[in-house]
C-alpha positions in Angstrom: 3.3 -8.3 28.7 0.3 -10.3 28.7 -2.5 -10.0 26.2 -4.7 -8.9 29.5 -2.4 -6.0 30.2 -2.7 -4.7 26.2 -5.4 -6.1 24.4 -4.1 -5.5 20.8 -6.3 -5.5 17.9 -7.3 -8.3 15.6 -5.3 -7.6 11.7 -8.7 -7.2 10.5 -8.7 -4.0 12.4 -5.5 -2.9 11.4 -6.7 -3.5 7.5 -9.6 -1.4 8.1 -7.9 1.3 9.7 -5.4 1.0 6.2 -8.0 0.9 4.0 -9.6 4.2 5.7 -6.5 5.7 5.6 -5.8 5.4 1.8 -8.2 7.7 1.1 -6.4 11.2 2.7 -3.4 9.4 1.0 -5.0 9.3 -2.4 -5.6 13.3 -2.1 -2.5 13.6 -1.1 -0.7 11.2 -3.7 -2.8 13.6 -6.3 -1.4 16.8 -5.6 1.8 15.2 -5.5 2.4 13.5 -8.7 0.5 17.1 -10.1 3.2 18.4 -8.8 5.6 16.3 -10.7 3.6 16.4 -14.1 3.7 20.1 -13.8 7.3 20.5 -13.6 8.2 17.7 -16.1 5.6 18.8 -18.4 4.0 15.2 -18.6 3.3 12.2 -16.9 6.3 11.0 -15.4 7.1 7.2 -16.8 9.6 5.5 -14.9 13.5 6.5 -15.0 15.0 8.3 -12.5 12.3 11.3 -11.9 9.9 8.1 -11.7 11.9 6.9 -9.0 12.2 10.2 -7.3 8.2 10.7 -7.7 7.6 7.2 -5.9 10.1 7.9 -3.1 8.6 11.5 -2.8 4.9 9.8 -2.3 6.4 7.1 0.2 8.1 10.0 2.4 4.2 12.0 2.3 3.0 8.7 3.4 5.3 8.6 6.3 5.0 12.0 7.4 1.3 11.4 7.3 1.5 8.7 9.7 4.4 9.8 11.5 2.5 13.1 12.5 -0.8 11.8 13.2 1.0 9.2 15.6 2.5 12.1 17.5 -0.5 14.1 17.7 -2.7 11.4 19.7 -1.5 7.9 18.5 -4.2 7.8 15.9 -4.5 8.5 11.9 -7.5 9.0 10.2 -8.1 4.9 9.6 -7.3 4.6 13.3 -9.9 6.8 14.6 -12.3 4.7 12.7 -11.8 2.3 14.3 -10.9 2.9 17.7 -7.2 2.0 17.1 -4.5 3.7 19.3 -1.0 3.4 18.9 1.3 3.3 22.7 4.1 2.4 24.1 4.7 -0.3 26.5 5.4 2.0 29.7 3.5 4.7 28.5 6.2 7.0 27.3 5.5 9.9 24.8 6.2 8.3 21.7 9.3 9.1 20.2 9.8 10.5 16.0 12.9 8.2 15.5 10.6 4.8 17.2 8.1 5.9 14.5 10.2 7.0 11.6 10.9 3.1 12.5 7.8 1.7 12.7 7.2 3.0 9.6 10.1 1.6 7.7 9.5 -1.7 9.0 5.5 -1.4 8.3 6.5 -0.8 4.9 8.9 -3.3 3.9 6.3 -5.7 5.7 4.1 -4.6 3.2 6.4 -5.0 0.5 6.9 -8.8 1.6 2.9 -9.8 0.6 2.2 -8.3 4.4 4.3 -11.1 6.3 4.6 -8.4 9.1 0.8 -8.2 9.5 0.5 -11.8 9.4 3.2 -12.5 12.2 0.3 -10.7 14.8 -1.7 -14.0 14.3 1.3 -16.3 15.6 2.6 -13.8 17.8 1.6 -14.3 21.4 0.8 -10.8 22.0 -0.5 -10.5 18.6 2.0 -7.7 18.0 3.3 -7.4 14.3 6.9 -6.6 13.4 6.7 -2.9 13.3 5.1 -3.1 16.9 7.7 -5.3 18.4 10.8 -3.4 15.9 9.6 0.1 17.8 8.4 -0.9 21.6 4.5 0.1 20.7 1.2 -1.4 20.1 -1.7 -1.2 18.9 -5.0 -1.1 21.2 -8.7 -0.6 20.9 -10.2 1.7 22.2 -13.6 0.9 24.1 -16.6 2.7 22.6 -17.8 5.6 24.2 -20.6 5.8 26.3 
């Protein structure tokens, strides 16, 4: 694949698209931990439920991104900006690839974003999530 054949986008992009996208998450996020301080009767501080809670918000985050990815390749953040999210023949894409991409997007994140920051060595600028589930990113030209 050459950078010709699938222009990928620049990480400032991709930040943008992630910085649109926190916002839906935030609401989301909200009615979650509600959720939790209703049924513990307080804010939850840590421990196990705290655990629970933070896994619970990570899972909404995936199936946010996870479904918008099936429904058109595109969250929130990525419409924004144009973003699109394929595969390198053009398959459908498939849950388990982005169950994947996810995974990996998020323990990239967890490492201070090394995944991100691969794209700018990377000769397709593809990060690790891209290359870990066979899809990238492209822009989208602007319409007419």
């Amino acid at each position: 694949m050459s950078d010709l054949e699938h222009p990928t986008p620049l990480i400032g992009w991709r930040l943008l698209a992630l910085l649109y996208d926190f916002f839906p998450l935030l609401a989301l996020w909200f009615v979650t931990a509600a959720g939790f301080t209703l049924l513990h009767g307080d804010a939850v501080r840590g421990g196990w439920l705290g655990a629970l809670e933070f896994f619970t918000l990570w899972l909404i985050t995936g199936f946010y991104a996870v479904i918008s990815w099936q429904r058109g390749g595109q969250t929130i953040g990525m419409r924004a900006w144009r973003l699109q999210l394929r595969t390198h023949n053009n398959a459908p894409l498939q849950r388990r690839l982005l169950w994947l991409r996810y995974v990996v997007g998020s323990i990239s994140l967890l490492a201070c974003g090394l995944g991100f920051w691969w794209a700018w060595i990377d000769r397709n600028r593809l990060t690790w999530h891209d290359r870990i589930s066979a899809t990238y990113l492209q822009r989208l030209p602007k319409r007419g």
